[in-house]
N, C-alpha and C positions, 0 to 999 in steps of 0.2 A: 460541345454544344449539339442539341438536338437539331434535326432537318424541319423538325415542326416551325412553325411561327414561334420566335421566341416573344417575351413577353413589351420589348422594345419595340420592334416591329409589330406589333400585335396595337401597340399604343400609337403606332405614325396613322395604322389603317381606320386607326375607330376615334376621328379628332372628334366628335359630339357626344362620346360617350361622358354622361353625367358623374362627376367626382366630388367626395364631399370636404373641398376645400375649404370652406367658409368651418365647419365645424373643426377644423383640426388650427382653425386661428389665421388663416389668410384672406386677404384683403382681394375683391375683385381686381385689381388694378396689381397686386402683386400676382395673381391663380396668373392673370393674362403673360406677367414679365416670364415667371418662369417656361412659358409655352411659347412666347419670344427666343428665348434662350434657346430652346431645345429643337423649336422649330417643330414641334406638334405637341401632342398634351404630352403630362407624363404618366410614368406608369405608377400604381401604389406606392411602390417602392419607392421613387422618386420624390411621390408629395409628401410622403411621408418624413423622407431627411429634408424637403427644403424648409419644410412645415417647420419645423423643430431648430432647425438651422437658421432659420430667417425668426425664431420668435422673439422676442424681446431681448429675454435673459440670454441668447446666444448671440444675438446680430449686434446688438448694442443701436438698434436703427433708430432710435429718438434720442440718445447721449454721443454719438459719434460726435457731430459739428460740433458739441460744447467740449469733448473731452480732449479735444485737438490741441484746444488752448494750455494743457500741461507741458505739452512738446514743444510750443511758443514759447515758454517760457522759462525752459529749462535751458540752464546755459551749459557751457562747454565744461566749467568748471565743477556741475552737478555731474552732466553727464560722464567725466570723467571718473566716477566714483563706481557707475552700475556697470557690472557686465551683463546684465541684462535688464530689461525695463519692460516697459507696456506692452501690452500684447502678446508676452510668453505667458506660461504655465503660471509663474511666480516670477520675482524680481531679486534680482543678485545683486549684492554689492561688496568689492571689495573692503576687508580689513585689517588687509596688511599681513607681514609675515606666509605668504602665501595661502592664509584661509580667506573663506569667502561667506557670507551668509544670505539665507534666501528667506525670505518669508512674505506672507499672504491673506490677506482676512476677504471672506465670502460669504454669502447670506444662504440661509436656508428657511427663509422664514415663512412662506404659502404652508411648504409640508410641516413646517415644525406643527402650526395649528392644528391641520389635519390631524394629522398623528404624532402629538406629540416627542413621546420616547424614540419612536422611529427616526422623525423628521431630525432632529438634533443629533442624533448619533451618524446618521450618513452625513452631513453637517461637518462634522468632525472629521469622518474616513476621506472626505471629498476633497478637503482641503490638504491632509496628511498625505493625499496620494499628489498633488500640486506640486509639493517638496518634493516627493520623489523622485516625479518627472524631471527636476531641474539636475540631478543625481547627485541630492544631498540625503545625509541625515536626520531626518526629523526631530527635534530634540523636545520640544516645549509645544503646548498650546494655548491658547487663551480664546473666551467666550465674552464678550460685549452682549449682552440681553436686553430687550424692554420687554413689556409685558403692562399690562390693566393694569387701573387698581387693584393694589396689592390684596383688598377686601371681598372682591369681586369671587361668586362664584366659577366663573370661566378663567378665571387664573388660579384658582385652585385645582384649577383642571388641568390647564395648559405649565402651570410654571414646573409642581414635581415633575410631569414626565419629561420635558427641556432638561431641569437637573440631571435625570438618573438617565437619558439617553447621552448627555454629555460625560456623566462619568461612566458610567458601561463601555462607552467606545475610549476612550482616553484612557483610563484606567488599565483594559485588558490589554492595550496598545505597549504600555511602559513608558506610557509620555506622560509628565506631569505638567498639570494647569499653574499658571504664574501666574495668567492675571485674570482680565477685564473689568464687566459692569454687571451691577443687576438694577435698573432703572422701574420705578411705577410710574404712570400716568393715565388717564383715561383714552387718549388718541389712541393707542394701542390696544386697545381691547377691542377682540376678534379680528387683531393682525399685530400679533409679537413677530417681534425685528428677534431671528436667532444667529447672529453673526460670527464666525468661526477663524480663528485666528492660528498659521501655524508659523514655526520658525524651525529652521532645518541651517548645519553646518556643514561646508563640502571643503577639498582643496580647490585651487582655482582649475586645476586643470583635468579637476572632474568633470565641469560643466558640459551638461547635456542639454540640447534644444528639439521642441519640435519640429523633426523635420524629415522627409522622406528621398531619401538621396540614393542614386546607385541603379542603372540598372542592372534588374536580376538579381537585387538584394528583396532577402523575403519579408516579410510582414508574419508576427508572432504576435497572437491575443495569447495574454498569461495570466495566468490567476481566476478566480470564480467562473461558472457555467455560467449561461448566459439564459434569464428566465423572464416570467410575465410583469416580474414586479417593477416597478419605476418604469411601465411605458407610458413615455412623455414626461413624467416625474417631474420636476423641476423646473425644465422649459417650459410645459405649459405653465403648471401651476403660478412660476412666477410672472408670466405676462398679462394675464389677469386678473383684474380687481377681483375681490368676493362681492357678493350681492350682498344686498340687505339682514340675511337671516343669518347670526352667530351663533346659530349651534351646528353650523360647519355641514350640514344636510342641505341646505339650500345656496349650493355650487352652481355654477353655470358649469362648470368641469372639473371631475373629479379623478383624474388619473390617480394611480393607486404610487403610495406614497416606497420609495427604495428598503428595502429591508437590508442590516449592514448584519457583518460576521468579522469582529474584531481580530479575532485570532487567524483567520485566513491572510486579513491586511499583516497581521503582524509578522507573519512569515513570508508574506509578500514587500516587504522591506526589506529583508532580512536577503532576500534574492537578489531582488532587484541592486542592495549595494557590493553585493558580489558580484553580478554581471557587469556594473561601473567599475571594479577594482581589477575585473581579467578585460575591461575596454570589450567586451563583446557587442556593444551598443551602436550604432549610427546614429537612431534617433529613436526618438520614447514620448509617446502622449498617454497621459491617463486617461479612461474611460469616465467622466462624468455627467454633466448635462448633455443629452443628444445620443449616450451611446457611439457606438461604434458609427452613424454618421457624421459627430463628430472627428471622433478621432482616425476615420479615413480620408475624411475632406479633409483635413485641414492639414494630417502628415503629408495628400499629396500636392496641397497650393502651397505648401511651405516646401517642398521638394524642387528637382529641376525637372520630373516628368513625371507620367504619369503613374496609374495604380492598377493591378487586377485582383479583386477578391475575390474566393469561392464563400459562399456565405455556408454551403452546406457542411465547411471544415470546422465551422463555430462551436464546440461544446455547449448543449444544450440541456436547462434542468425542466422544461416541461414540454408537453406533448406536443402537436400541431401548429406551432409557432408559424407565424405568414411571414415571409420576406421583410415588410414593414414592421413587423412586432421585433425581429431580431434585432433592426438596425437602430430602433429607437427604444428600444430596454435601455433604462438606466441602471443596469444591475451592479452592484458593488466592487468593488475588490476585483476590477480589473483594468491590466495595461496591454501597450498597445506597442509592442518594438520591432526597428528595423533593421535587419542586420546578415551581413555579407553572409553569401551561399560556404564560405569558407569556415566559418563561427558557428554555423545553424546544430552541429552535434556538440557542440561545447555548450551552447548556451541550453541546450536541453538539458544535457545532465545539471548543471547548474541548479538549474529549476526543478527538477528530479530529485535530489540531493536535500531539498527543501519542498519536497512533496507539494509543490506548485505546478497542477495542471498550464500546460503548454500546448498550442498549436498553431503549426502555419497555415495561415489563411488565404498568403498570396502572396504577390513581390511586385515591384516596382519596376513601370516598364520605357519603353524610350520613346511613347506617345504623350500627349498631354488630356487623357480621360479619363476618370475614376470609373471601372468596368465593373460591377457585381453581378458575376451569377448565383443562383438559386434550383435546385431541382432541374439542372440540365435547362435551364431556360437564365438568357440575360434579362435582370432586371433594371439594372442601374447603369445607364451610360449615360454621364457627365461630364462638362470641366469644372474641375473641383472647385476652383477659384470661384465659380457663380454660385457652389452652397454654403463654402466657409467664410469669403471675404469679401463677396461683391456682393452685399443681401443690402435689402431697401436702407434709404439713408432719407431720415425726414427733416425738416425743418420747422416741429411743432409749433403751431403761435404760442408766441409768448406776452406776457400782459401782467402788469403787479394788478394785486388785486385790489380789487376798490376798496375792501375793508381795513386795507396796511394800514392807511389813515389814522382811523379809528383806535386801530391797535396801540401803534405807536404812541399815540397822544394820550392814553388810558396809562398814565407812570402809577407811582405807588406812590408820591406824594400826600395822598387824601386816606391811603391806610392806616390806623391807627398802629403807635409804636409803642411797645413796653418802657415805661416811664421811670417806676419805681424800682428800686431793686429786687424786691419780691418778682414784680413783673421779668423784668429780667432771668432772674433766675428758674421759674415758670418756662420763661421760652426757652432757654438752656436745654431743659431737661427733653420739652416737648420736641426740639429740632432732633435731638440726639435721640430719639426713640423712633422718628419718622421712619414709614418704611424706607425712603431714597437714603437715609444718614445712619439708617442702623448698622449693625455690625453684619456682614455678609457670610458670618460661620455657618448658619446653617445650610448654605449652598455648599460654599468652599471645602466644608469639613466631608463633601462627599465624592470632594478629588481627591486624587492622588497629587499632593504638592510635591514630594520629594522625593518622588524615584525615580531611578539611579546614581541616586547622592551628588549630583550638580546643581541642585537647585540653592541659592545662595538667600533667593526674596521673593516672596510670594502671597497674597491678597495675604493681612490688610495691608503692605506695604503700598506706596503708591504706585512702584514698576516691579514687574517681576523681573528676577536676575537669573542669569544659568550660566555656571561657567563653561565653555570649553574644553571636553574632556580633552585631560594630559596636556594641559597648559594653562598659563597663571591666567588667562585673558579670562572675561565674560562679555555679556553681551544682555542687554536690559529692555524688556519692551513695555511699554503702556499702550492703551488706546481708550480714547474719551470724545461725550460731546454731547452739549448741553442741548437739548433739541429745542430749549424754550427759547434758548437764547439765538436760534436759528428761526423760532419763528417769528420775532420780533424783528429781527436783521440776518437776512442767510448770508449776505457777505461777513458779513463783523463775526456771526456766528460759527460756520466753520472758520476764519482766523485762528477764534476765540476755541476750538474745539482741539486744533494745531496745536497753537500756544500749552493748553493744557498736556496733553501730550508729550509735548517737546519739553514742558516743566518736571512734567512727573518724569520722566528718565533724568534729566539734569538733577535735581534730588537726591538720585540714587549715587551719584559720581560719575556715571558713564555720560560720554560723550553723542549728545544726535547727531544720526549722520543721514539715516534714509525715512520715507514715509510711505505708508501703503493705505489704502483710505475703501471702504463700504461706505456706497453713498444710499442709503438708506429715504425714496419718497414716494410721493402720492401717483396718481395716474399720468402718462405724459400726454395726456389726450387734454388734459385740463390747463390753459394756457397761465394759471395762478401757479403751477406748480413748476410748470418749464421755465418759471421766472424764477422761482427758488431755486430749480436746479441748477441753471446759468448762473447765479448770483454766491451760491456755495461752491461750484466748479470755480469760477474768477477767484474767489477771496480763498483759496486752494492754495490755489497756483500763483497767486501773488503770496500770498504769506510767504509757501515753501522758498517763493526766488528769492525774497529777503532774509531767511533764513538759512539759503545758500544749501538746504538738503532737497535731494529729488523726490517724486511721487513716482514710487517705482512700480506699480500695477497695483491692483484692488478690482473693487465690482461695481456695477451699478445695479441697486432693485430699486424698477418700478412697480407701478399699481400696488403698494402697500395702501390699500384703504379699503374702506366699507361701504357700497354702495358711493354716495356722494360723500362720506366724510372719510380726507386723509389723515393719514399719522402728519404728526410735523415732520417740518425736513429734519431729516438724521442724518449728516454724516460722517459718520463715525471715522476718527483719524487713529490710525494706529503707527506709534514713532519707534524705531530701534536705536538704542544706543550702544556703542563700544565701550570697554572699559579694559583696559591694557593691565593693571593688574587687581587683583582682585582682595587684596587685603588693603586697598587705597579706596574698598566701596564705601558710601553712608550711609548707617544703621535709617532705620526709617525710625521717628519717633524718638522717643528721649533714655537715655541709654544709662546715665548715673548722675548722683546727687551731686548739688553743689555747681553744676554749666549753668552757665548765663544764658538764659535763652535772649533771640533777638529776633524781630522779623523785619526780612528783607524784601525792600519793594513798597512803592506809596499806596494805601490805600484811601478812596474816592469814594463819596459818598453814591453808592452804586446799589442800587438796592432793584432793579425793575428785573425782572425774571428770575429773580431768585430764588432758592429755595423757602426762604423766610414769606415770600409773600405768596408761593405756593403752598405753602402747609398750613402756614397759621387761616393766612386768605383766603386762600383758591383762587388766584389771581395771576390772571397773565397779563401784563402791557405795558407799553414804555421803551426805553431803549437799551440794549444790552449793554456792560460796562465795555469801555472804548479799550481797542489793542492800540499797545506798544511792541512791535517786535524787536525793534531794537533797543529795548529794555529786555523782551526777553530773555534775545542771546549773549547780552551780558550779562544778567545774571547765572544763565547756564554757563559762559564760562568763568564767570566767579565759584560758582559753584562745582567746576571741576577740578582747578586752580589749589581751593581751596582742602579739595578731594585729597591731589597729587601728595599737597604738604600736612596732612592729616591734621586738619585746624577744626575739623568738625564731629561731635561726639554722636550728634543724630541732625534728620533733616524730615519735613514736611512740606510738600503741594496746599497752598490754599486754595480752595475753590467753592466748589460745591458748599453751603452753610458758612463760611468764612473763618474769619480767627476762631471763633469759636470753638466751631467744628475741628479744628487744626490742634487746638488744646487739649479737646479730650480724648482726644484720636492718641494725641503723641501722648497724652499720659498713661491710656488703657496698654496701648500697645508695650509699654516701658517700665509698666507695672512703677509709674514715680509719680509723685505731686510735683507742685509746681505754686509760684508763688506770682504772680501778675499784676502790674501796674499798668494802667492801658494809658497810651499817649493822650495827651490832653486836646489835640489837635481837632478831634469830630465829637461828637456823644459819643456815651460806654456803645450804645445798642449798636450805630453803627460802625463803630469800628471793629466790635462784632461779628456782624451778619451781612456787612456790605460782601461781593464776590467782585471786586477788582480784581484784574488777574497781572499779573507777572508778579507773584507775589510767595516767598517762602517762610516756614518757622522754621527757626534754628537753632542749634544748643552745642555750647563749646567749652570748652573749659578756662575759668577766668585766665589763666596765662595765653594761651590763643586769641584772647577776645581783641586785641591790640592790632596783634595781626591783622585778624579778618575785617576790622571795621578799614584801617589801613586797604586791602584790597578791596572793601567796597567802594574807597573813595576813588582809587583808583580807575576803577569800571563804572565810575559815576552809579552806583547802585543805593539807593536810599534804604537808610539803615535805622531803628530803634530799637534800644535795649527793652526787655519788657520786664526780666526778674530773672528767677534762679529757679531750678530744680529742687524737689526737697525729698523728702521720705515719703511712702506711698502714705503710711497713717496721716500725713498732714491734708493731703487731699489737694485738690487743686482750689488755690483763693483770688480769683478776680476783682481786684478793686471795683466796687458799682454794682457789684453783681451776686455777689456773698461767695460762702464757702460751699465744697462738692466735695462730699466722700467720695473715694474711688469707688466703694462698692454701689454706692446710690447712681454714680452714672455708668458702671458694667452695669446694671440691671438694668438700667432705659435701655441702653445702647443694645444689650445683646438679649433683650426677652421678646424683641419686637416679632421677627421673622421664624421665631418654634410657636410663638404662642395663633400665628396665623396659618401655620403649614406645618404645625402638629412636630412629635422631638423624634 
């Protein structure tokens, strides 16, 4: 250190010196707490990490007191499952045989706008380095999307570039896409939800956590230089609302959006699981929202002492960078590891060996202060714990809105319904052409689905499946969630987003065991919406208890909205399931001629946020179809059961458009007709297009059909025969409804999304 005034001391001498708190997103009452703290103002440097540390998408300070409620609710018998949960990198759960799997879904939805291609591809690297940190291998990803009307100028803007930054970064990676969503609605337009899904495989006794332990152990930034792009990135972006004007120029703050480098992460994996296999690691944080004042706060309140950085040891890719710019770069494709003075030349070459820049920055000391200097002067003296973990904690008012009323009591009873079978048939074709129900190849066809040759299932199945390299096991993820049906009831609605979820992996044959959830709303400043958040957080975390799987980490994004108008709640539930061998999976869809189809599960005259009265209508209100989860988990384990003893030829998730939609899904995908007689129990229409849910289509072969009604009855599971499978020329024949060439519904179903977003 210099004899001069360092920049610490420099800050105790000058407490009236004017700072511009308020524009970097702090609250007069919080500029005061941290000069509390510190016991004089701080120095740039300082407001700079608390700024970024304390903003929304970091501190979690308006979801904390509700997301407490997961931990209430989780029992010993859940916990029993995670070797990690809330508040790491990603969440682990044991699945036996000594592996373990981790995975994680994260928003990146401010910058996708912004910049589209960009925003979505660090999206992807951001989440892929999450697994890492846990010191797995990242195996699979999946993307949950909203977006505008599908018609809309500003989603022909916004949706290609989301696509081709989602495949550009995936793609180059080696990881293939298995699932998600691609949703239209108009609440989304000029704020797409870009939600980023990964799943990563380790031994159990890989596991790595954040944390910074040791004195005298160093601190290593590895991987990418560290540059101007993504300062503030993320953090800010996602803490606040956009204004009024959607063409993205009329920001209140426009921090410049991360630019990612596929290939640098991908060899930055490739290290990082070599440093896990020679144990050179103590502990390991990814560089993402916050930069490097995250991942030095937070490795040192997760340690037992404290930190010393030189910031001037940072690899830097532009000129003049200030102290604040370094610590709050979001730049890419970098991590953050801590590791004995005894390992520091092994773990170099390592990284060497993999042409991954390496440098130490500083080591772990046996006080309790995060110390950074810069340019021979100290900027940063902390305790870390007051930027990583003790940041403001609110208790937003909360208030249903006075409009729920109105909503609610607006059902879909007074909508008129397809009467005739012409009519019928008309809506058939129109549901199946809609943007939410068409066929999603033209996104999909732009991943990489299947490489490295474990991909077993992947979109249009309803879960994606990966096995297990060098072993019979896989492992099945979906994520869903009907936002309408959250705007009607946020408790029923995320249930109802779970349950889906938890169906579409049961389908596959693999077993649910863990859940990770993006909660996706509006501003928390708006007491309408902190009731929806409360109301989806509870009906979360009561489902999972009754469903007896954890919520093992996820995110929260607020301020998803436009000036005064929010997105609906969204939050998106993402379920994993095990499957112990992998020639015991079910086909999605209809597999050969001559199986009985049957659908299991009662369906209820449920028609209020449906897709039917969304498309045909434009109509939202009423009340969502009512959960059973204890229908649903018997049916998931009917449907595993049923798996083990290979009773099933194909399987389908009802939801989304109902039987319907479940028809011509399993027949497109199966290349079969199908012959149907619909139960007599409600009309053709709505037995149709109602979306009750715990509900499946099935197809087995007449000598299994004995069996499996036998184990429905068993599992109390409600069960009807519907018809048989046929030849693709016979087309699929709906009693009520008439006949469908296959090729007249490929061509609804898959001209909808080229003919809008070009081939």
């Amino acid at each position: 250190m210099s004899d001069s005034v360092d920049t610490v001391q420099l800050a105790a001498q000058t407490p009236e010196q004017a700072q511009p708190y308020r524009e970097l997103g702090l609250r007069d009452d919080e500029y005061q707490r941290i000069r509390d703290i510190l016991g004089r103002r701080p120095t740039d440097a300082e407001l700079a990490m608390y700024s970024v540390m304390w903003s929304e998408h970091c501190s979690y300070k308006s979801s904390k007191v509700h997301l407490r409620y997961f931990g209430e609710t989780t029992t010993e018998e859940m916990r029993a499952k995670m070797l990690a949960g809330i508040g790491e990198n990603a969440g682990v759960v044991d699945i036996g045989e000594g592996w373990a799997v981790t995975f994680k879904v994260e928003s990146h939805n401010h910058p996708s706008y912004v910049e589209p291609h960009q925003g979505a591809a660090t999206g992807v690297g951001g989440i892929v380095r999450d697994i890492m940190a846990m010191g797995a291998r990242p195996i699979a990803v999946a993307d949950p999307l909203r977006f505008g009307p599908a018609d809309a100028d500003d989603t022909k803007r916004v949706l290609p570039g989301v696509v081709s930054g989602i495949s550009f970064y995936g793609n180059c990676l080696g990881l293939p896409n298995i699932g998600g969503e691609v949703v239209f609605d108009r609440v989304y337009a000029g704020n797409p939800l870009v939600n980023a899904l990964c799943v990563g495989v380790l031994r159990t006794e890989d596991l790595h956590l954040a944390h910074a332990s040791g004195t005298g152990n160093k601190i290593i930034l590895f991987g990418a230089r560290t540059g101007l792009d993504g300062i503030g990135g993320v953090s800010v972006l996602a803490s606040e609302t956009f204004d009024g004007d959607e063409t993205g120029t009329g920001r209140k703050k426009l921090p410049s959006v991360q630019v990612g480098d596929p290939f640098t992460e991908k060899v930055l994996i490739e290290c990082c699981l070599e440093l896990f296999r020679e144990d050179l690691v103590v502990g390991i944080q990814d560089l993402g929202g916050a930069g490097l004042s995250c991942a030095t706060s937070e490795l040192a309140s997760a340690g037992d002492g404290g930190m010393h950085i030189d910031l001037d040891a940072v690899p830097l890719r532009a000129r003049h960078m200030t102290a604040a710019e370094v610590l709050s770069s979001e730049s890419q494709e970098r991590m953050c590891a801590v590791v004995t003075p005894a390992n520091v030349d092994r773990f170099m070459a390592v990284c060497a060996k993999w042409d991954v820049l390496a440098t130490v920055i500083g080591e772990v000391t046996d006080g309790d202060r995060l110390v950074i200097d810069w340019h021979d002067q100290r900027v940063v003296d902390v305790p870390p714990r007051t930027v990583a973990h003790q940041g403001p904690v609110y208790q937003r008012p909360i208030a249903r809105p006075e409009s729920q009323d109105a909503l609610v009591a607006n059902g879909t009873k007074a909508l008129r319904r397809p009467a005739t079978e012409q009519e019928l048939r008309d809506t058939v074709l129109t549901m199946v052409a809609s943007p939410n129900l068409c066929s999603r190849a033209w996104v999909t066809d732009q991943y990489d689905r299947y490489v490295r040759g474990n991909t077993l299932s992947a979109q249009p199945a309803d879960a994606g499946m990966i096995r297990i390299e060098g072993t019979s096991r896989a492992i099945a993820v979906a994520t869903d969630c009907n936002a309408r049906f959250c705007a009607l009831d946020p408790y029923t609605g995320a249930q109802l987003a779970l349950a889906e979820a938890y169906r579409n992996v049961a389908v596959s044959g693999a077993t649910p065991v863990a859940v990770t959830d993006c909660l996706n709303f509006g501003s928390p400043e708006d007491p309408g919406v902190m009731w929806q958040f409360e109301q989806a957080v509870r009906g979360l975390a009561d489902g999972c208890a009754q469903l007896g799987i954890p919520v093992t980490g996820g995110n929260v994004s607020f301020y998803n909205q436009t000036g005064a108008t929010a997105i609906h709640p969204t939050p998106v539930v993402g379920v994993l399931g095990v499957l112990d061998d992998v020639d015991r999976r079910i086909p999605n869809g209809f597999t050969a001629e001559g199986h009985t189809v049957l659908l299991l599960g009662e369906t209820l005259e449920e028609l209020d946020g449906s897709e039917w009265a969304h498309v045909v209508h434009d109509h939202l209100g009423g009340r969502p179809p009512r959960v059973d989860l204890a229908a649903e988990r018997a049916l998931a384990v009917l449907l595993a059961e049923a798996a083990t003893e290979g009773l099933l030829g194909g399987a389908h998730d009802l939801s989304d458009g109902g039987l319907a939609q479940a028809l011509v899904e399993a027949c497109l995908i199966g290349e079969l007709g199908a012959e149907i007689n619909l139960p007599e129990k409600l009309e053709p229409f709505v037995t149709l297009f109602a979306e009750s849910a715990g509900r499946a289509l099935v197809a087995a072969e007449p000598a299994n059909v004995a069996r499996l009604t036998e184990l429905c009855r068993r599992h109390g599971v409600i069960f009807a025969e519907l018809g048989t499978t046929r030849p693709s020329e016979a087309g699929l024949m709906i009693t009520g409804s008439g006949q469908f060439a296959l090729t007249d519904l490929r061509k609804a179903w898959e001209g909808t999304l080229p003919a809008l977003f070009g081939h």
